[in-house]
ZAKOL-182699 format. One record per residue (C-alpha): x, y, z; residue in one letter. Coordinates in steps of 0.05 Angstrom, whole numbers, plus 5000, padded with zeros to 4 digits. Layout:
% ZAKOL-182699
<<X; Y; Z>; 'A'>;
...
This chain:
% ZAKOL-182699
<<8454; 7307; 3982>; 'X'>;
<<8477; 7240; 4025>; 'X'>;
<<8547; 7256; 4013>; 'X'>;
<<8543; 7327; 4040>; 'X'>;
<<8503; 7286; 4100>; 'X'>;
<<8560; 7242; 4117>; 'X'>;
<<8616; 7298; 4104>; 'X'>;
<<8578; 7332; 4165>; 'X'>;
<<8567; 7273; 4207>; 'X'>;
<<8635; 7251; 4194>; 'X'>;
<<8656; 7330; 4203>; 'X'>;
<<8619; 7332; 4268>; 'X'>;
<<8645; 7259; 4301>; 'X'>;
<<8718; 7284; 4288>; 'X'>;
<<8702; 7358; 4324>; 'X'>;
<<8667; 7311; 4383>; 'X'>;
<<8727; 7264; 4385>; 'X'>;
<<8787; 7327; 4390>; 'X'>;
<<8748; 7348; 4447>; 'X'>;
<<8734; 7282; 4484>; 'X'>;
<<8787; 7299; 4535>; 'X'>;
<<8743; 7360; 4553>; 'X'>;
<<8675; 7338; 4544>; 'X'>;
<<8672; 7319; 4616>; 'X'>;
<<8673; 7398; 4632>; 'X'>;
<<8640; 7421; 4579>; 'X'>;
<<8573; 7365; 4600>; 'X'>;
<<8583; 7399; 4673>; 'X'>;
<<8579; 7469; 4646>; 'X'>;
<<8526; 7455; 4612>; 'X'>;
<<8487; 7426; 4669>; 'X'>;
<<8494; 7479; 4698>; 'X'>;
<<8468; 7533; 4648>; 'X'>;
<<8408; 7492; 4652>; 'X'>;
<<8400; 7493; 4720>; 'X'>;
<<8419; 7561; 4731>; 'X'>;
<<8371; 7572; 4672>; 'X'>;
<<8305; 7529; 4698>; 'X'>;
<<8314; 7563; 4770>; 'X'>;
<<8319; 7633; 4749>; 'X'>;
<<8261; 7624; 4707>; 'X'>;
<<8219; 7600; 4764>; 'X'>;
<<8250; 7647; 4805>; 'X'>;
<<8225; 7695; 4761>; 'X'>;
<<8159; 7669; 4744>; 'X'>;
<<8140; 7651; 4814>; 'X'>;
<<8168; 7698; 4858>; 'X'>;
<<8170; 7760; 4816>; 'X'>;
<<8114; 7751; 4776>; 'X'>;
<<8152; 7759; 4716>; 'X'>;
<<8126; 7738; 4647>; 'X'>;
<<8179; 7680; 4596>; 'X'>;
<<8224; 7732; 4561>; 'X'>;
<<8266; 7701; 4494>; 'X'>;
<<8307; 7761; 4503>; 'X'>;
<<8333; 7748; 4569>; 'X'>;
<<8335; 7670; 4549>; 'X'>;
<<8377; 7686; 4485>; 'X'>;
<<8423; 7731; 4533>; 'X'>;
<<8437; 7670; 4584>; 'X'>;
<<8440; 7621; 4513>; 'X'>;
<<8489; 7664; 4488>; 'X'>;
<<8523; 7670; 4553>; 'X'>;
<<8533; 7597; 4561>; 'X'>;
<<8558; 7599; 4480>; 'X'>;
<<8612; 7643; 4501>; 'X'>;
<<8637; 7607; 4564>; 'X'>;
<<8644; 7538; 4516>; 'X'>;
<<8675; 7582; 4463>; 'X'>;
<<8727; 7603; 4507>; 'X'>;
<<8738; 7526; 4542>; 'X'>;
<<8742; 7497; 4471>; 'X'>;
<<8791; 7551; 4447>; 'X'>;
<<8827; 7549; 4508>; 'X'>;
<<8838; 7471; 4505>; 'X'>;
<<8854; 7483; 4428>; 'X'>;
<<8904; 7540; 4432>; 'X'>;
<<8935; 7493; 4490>; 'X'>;
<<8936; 7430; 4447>; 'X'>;
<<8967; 7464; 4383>; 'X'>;
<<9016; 7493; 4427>; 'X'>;
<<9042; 7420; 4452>; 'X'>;
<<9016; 7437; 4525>; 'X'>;
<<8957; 7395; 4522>; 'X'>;
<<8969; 7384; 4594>; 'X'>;
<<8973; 7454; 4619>; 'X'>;
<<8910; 7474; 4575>; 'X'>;
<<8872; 7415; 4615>; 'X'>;
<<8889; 7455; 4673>; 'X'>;
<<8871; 7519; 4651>; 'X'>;
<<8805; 7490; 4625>; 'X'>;
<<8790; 7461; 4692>; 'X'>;
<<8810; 7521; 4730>; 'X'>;
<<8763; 7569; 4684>; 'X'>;
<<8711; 7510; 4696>; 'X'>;
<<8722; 7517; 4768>; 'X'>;
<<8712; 7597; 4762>; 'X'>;
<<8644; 7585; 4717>; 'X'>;
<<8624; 7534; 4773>; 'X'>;
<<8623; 7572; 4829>; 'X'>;
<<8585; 7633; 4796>; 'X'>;
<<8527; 7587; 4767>; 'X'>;
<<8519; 7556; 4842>; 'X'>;
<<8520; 7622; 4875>; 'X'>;
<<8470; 7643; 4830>; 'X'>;
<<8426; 7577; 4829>; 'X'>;
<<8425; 7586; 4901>; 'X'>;
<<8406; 7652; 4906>; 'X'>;
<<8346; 7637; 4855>; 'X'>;
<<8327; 7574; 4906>; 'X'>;
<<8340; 7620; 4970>; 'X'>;
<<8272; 7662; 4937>; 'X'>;
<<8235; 7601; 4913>; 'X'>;
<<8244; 7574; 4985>; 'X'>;
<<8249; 7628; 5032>; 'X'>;
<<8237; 7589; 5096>; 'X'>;
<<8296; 7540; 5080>; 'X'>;
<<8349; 7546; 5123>; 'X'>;
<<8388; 7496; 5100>; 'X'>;
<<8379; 7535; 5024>; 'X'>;
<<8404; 7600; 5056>; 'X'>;
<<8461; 7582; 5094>; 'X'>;
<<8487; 7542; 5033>; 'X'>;
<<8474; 7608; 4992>; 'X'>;
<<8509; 7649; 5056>; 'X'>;
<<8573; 7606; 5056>; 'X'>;
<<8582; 7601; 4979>; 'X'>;
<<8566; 7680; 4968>; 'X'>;
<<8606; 7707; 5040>; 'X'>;
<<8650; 7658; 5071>; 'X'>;
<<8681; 7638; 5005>; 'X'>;
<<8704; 7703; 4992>; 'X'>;
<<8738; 7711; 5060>; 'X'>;
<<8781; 7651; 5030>; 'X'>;
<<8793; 7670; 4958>; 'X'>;
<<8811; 7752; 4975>; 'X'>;
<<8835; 7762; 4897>; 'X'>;
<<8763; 7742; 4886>; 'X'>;
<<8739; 7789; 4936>; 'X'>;
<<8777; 7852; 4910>; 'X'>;
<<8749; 7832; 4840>; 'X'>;
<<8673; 7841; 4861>; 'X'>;
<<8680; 7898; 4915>; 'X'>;
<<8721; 7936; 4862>; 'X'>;
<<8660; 7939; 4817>; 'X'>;
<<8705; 7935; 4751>; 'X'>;
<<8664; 7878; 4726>; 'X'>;
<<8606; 7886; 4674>; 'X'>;
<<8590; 7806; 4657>; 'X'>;
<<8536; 7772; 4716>; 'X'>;
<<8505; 7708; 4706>; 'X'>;
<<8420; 7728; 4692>; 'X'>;
């Protein structure tokens, strides 16, 4: 029983250690699942009235799964293919991408927990509108409708 102990602890600190160069990412992605996660569910418990639902928790868990899934295999792919450098990139550029949905929607959830903020709502204006004006291939993504994943 130790040794199967140690073969995972061991097994674990050498998964932790391949992905060190990523981890910085990976720790901001996962602040912000929690974030996203703690205002929606106010959002949704103060504002709409709504009632803790697992379901919807396991959908934004496994959401968050997913998104590290794809950054890990990403920076893997990259790495075995002797581009670590370009799959740092692409990492940080998906990273960006998952960033700027999760702070849309975190603002959006503190634009109805704070209606009266100004300050909440322009933020939540110039990250959902003006951002778009400046990223058009972004734009014609979400007017186009051809998208079926959102951020709960």
């Amino acid at each position: 029983m130790q040794s199967l102990k140690s073969f995972t602890v061991v097994s674990l600190a050498a998964i932790l250690a391949y992905f060190e160069p990523v981890h910085n990412v990976l720790a901001a992605v996962l602040l912000l699942f929690a974030l996203n996660f703690l205002f929606g569910l106010l959002a949704g418990i103060v504002v709409n009235g709504e009632k803790f639902s697992f379901r919807k928790a396991f959908v934004c868990i496994r959401e968050v799964s997913v998104f590290l899934l794809i950054l890990a295999t990403v920076f893997f792919v990259g790495d075995h293919l002797g581009a670590r450098g370009e799959s740092l990139q692409a990492v940080s550029t998906i990273a960006y991408a998952l960033v700027y949905f999760y702070a849309v929607n975190i603002c959006k959830n503190l634009r109805e927990l704070f209606p009266q903020s100004k300050p909440i709502s322009y933020l939540y204006y110039l990250l959902s509108i003006e951002v778009l004006c400046k990223l058009p291939l972004l734009n014609n993504y979400l007017k186009a409708g051809n998208h079926d994943a959102h951020l709960a």
